[in-house]
Every structure is written in structure tokens, then in C-alpha cells.
C-alpha positions in Angstrom: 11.4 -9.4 -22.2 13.4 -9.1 -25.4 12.8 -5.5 -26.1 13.5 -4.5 -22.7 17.6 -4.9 -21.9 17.9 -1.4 -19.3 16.0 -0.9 -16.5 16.1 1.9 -14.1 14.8 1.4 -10.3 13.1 4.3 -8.0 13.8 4.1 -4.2 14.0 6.4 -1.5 12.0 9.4 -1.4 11.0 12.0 0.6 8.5 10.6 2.9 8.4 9.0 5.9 8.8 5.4 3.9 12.1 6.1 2.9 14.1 3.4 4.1 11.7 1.0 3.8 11.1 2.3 0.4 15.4 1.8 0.1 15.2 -1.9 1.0 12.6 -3.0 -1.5 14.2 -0.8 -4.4 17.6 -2.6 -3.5 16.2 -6.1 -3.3 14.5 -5.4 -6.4 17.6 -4.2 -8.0 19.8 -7.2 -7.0 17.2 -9.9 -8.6 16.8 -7.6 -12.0 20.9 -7.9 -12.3 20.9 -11.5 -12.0 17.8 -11.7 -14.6 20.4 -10.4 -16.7 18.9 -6.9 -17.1 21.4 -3.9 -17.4 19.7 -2.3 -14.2 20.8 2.0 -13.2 18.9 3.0 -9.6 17.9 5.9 -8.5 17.7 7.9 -5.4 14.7 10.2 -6.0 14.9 13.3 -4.4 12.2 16.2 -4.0 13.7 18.0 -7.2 12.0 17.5 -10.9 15.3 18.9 -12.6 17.6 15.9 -10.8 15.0 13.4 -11.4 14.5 14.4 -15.0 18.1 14.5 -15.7 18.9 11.2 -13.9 16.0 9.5 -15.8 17.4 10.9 -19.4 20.9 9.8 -18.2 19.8 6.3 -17.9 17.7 6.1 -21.0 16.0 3.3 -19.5 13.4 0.9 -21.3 11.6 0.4 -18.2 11.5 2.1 -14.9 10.4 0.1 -11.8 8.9 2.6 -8.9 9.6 1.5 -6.0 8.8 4.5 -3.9 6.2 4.4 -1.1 4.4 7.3 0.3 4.0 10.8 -0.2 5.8 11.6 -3.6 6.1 7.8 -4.7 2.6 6.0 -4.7 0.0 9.6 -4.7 0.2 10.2 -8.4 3.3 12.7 -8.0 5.9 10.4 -9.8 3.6 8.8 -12.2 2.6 12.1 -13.4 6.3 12.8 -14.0 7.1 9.3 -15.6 4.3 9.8 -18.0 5.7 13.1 -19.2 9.1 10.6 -20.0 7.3 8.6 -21.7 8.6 5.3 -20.6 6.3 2.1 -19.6 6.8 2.0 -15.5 5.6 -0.6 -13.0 2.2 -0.6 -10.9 -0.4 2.1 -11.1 -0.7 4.9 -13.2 -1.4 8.9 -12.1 -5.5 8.4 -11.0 -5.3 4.7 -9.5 -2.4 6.0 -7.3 -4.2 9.3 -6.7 -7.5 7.3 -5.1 -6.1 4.8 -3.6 -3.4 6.9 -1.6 -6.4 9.0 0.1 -8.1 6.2 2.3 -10.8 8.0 2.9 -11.7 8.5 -1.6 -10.8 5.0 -1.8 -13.3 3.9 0.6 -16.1 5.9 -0.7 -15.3 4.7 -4.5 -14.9 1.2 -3.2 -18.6 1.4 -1.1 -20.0 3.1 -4.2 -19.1 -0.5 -6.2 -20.4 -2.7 -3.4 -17.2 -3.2 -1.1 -18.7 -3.6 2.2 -15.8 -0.9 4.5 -15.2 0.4 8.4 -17.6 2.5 9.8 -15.5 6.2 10.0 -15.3 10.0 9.2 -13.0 12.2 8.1 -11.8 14.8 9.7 -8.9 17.9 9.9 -5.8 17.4 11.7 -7.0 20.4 13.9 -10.5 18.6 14.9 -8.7 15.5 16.7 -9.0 18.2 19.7 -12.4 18.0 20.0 -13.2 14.2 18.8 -15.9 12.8 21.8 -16.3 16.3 23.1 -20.1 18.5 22.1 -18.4 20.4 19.3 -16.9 17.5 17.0 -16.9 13.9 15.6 -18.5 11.1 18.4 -16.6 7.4 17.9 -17.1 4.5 20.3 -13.8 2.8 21.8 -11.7 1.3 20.7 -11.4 3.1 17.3 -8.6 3.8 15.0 -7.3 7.3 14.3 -4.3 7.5 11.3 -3.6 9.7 8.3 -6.1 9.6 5.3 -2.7 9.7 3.1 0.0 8.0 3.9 1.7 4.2 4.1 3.2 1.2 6.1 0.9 2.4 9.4 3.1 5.3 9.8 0.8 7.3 12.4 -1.8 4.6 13.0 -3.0 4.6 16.5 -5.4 2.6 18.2 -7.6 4.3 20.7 -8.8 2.1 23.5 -9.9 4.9 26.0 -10.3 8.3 27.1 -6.8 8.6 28.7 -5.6 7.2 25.0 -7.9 10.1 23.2 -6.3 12.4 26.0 -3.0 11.2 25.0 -3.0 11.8 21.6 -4.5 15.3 22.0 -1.5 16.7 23.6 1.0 15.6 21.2 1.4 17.3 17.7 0.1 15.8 14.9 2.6 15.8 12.0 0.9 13.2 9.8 -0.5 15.4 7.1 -3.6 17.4 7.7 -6.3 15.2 7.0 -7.2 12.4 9.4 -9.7 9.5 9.5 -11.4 8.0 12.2 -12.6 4.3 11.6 -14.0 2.0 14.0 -12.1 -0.9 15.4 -12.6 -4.3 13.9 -11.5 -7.2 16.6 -10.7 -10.1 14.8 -8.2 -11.2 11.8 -6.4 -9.8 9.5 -5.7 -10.4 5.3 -4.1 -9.3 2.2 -5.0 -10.5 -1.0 -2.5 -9.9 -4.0 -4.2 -8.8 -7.3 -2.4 -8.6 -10.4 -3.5 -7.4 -13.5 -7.4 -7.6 -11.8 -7.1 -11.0 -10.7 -6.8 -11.9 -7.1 -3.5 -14.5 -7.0 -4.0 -15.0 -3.3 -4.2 -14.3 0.0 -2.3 -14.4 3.3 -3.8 -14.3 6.8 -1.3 -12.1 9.1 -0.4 -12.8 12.7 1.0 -10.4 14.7 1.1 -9.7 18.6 0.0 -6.0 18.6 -3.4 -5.1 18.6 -3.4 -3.9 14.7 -0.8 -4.3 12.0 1.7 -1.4 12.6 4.6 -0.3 11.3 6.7 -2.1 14.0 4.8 -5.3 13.8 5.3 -5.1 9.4 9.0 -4.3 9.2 10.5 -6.4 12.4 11.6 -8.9 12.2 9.3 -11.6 14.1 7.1 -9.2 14.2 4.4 -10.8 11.9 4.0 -14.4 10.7 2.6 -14.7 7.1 0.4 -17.8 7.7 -0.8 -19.6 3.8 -3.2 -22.4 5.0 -5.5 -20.1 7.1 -8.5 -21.3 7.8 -11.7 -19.4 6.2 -15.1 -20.7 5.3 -15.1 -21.1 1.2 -18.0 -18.6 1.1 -15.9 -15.9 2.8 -12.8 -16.4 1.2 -14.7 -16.1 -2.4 -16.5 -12.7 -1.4 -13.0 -11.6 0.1 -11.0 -12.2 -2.8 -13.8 -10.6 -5.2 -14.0 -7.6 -3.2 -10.3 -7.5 -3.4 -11.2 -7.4 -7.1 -13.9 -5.1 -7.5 -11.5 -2.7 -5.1 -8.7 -3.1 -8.1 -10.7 -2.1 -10.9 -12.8 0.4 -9.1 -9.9 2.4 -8.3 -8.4 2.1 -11.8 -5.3 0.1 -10.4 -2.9 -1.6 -12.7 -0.5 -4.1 -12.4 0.1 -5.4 -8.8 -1.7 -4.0 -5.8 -2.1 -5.5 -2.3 -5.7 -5.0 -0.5 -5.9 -5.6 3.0 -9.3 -6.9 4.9 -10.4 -7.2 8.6 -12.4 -10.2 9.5 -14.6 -10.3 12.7 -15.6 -13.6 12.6 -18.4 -13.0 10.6 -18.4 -10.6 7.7 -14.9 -9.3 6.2 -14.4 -5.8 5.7 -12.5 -4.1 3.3 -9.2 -1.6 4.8 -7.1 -0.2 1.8 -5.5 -0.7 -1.0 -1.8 -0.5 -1.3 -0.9 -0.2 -5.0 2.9 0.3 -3.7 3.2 -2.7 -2.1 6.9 -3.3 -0.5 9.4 -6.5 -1.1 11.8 -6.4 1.1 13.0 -9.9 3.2 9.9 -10.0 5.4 7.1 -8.3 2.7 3.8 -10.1 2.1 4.0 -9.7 -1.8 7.1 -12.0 -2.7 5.5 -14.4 0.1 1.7 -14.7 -1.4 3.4 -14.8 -5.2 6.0 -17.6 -4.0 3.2 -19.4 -1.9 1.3 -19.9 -5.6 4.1 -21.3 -7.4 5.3 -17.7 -9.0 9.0 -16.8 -8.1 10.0 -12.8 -7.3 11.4 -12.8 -11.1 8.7 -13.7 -12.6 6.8 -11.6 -10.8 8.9 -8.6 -11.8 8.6 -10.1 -15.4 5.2 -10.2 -14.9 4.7 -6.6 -13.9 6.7 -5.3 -16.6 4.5 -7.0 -19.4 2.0 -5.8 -17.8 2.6 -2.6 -18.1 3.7 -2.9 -22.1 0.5 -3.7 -22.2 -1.4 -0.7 -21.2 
């Protein structure tokens, strides 16, 4: 972009996604500087007067967040780089917002259409009584994570009683609320939608029972498979839901939406609107799979977001 010559990157964070967060700011960095952009990065911090003042020292153009988590992809930052007034990558303050808490962005998504998991929400405190007379009744096997936060951190699959048991005597330090969904067997998807439009999708393969954080950031740990096979019909509806998800939330830019198949229907599981690019990330794969290369990508996104 001709009117664009300094560009400041995001990383790090406070949250539990830091270093993952690290890794895709840095690889994002590195293909910027040879693009032939004067790039600055930033380590954000949990501090408004060093972020501020970093941001005005760099007089960027163009900021690319590359923060995950709490702080980074909840509407925290994007609140703050409206306020600087500088076009920035990826969703604004409300699209973050919803589609950080899973359990908003289901119920917006449903409201549109988007067939989702059975679940409930509940309290960090009420995972003590979950199957018990006082509180919330799931069948195994079931899924129990945080209704706010990324990258599977605190994702558990519950198979059993002793697992329920389990879980009940350890402290729960993934934020205080919690949703239960039930447990889809079957495959698993992402679909990469830019600007509204689905690009693609990938089928994931992992040996783990569900998509975890070890299973996304090892490496072998997941194989990215392009010619999956899915009925045309199925594909279609997934890659429109993926759709209707974007706009519903009020996403921009790029977001990744993930899906559960079972063989017969395809269910919708969240939307990612940070999505990582590090070596072994499904982003860069899906955009190089259709032809597009990581720099155009991030030339894409950056348009994108003059535009708005």
C-alpha cells in the first residue's frame, strides 16, 4: 500500500496466549520487513501509559494486532487503538467483544440460523455440583472450557464420572465463567473468512480426542488435510454458516470459524477473529492452499481495514 510505509506489530500480552501470541507477531514482523515496510513491534504489557507511549513513539500508519486472548482479541486493545486513531488489522471493539465470549457468540450465531452444540453456561463455582441434584445435568462425554479465552487453554473433555471427579478437585483458574457443551464425535474444520467471504476450509487431524492446545501448537500434533472429503451439500451449508457467523458477530477482516461434523449435520464451535500464524497455524495454510501467499494476505488485511 503506497500510503502505508510504517507499520507497528502487537505481540505478547498478558494472557495465557502469550508466547503463542510472540511467535505469530514475530513471523508476522519478519514477512512485513521483507515486503519492504519500515516495521517497529511491540511488546504489550498490562499498562495503557506504556502502550500509549510506545504507539505515539512509532507513529505508525498501520498497526497489526497480533495479540491473542484476554487483553488482545476481547475488545480491550481495540478500544485503545480506536482512541489512536490508526486503521489496525482484524476486528474492531464489538466483533472482538462477542466473539471472545463463546457462549454470546453462540446465542447471536443460533439467533441468525447457525445450527451450534447443545450446552449451558455456568459459574466457575457451579462445576462442583454439575451431575449432582442441585446443578447443571450433561450426558458423557461432554466438554467443559472457559466461555472466554483461546488456543483450548482449559478445554477438557469429560468422558466419565471419575473425569467429572477429577476436575472437581482441582482449582479452576480459567476465568469465572464456564460452558458446558456436549461432545460432538466425529471431524473437525476451519473455514477462513475474509472480508465476509469464506476463502476456504481445512479438515484437521489430530490424535487427541478434541483439538487442544497441545495437539494445535506441536509440532506433528495436527495434520492440515486440503482435499478432505465432504459431500458438496455440506461443504456449501458449512462454509455459509461460516459466513452468516462473520457478519452476525460484526467481524472484519480475517477470522477463522471452526465446525464439528458428526457424519451427518455440521455444527458450528467458535469463532476465532485472532487467528494465529505461526509455522504450524491453519491461516497461512488455508490462504496458501487457494493460491494467496502470507503477504498478500497481510496486504489484504491492511486494505481491508482502510476500508472501514
Amino acid at each position: 500500500m503506497n500510503d502505508v510505509k510504517k507499520v507497528t506489530v502487537l505481540f505478547g500480552g498478558w494472557s495465557p496466549e502469550r508466547e503463542v501470541s510472540i511467535n505469530s507477531g514475530r513471523c508476522v514482523a519478519s514477512v512485513l520487513r521483507e515486503m519492504g515496510y519500515d516495521v517497529s513491534e511491540i511488546d504489550v504489557k498490562k499498562d495503557l501509559a506504556y502502550i500509549t507511549k510506545a504507539l505515539y513513539d512509532a507513529k505508525p500508519d498501520f498497526i497489526f494486532n497480533v495479540l491473542h486472548g484476554t487483553g488482545g482479541e476481547d475488545g480491550v486493545i481495540q478500544g485503545v487503538l480506536d482512541i489512536f486513531g490508526v486503521p489496525y488489522s482484524n476486528s474492531g471493539v464489538l466483533g472482538s467483544a462477542i466473539c471472545f465470549d463463546k457462549c454470546i457468540c453462540k446465542s447471536v450465531v443460533a439467533s441468525r440460523g447457525v445450527r451450534v452444540v447443545r450446552g449451558a453456561e455456568i459459574t466457575a463455582k457451579q462445576i462442583a455440583s454439575i451431575n449432582t441434584a442441585s446443578g447443571v445435568r450433561m450426558e458423557y462425554p461432554f466438554i467443559l472450557k472457559p466461555a472466554a479465552n483461546g488456543s483450548s487453554v482449559g478445554t477438557f473433555l469429560v468422558s466419565s464420572e471419575n473425569d467429572l471427579r477429577t476436575l472437581q478437585t482441582r482449582e479452576w483458574i480459567f476465568g469465572e465463567k464456564v460452558m458446558l457443551e456436549e461432545y460432538i464425535k466425529g471431524r473437525e474444520f476451519t473455514v477462513l473468512v475474509i472480508d465476509g467471504k469464506a476463502l476456504g476450509a481445512i479438515e484437521i487431524s489430530f490424535k487427541s480426542n478434541i483439538f487442544d492446545f497441545k495437539a494445535k501448537y506441536s509440532e506433528g500434533g495436527a495434520r492440515h488435510i486440503f482435499d478432505y472429503e465432504l459431500e458438496a451439500q455440506t461443504n456449501d451449508e458449512m462454509l455459509h454458516m461460516a459466513e452468516l457467523a462473520f457478519k452476525s458477530c460484526g467481524c472484519r477482516g480475517s477470522a477463522r470459524v471452526d465446525f464439528r461434523y458428526d457424519g451427518e449435520k455440521m455444527y458450528f464451535l467458535e469463532i476465532n477473529t485472532q487467528p494465529g500464524v505461526t509455522d504450524v497455524s491453519l491461516v497461512p495454510d488455508i490462504a496458501r492452499c487457494k493460491g494467496m501467499s502470507f503477504a498478500e494476505l497481510l496486504e489484504l488485511e491492511m486494505v481491508m481495514a482502510k476500508e472501514k
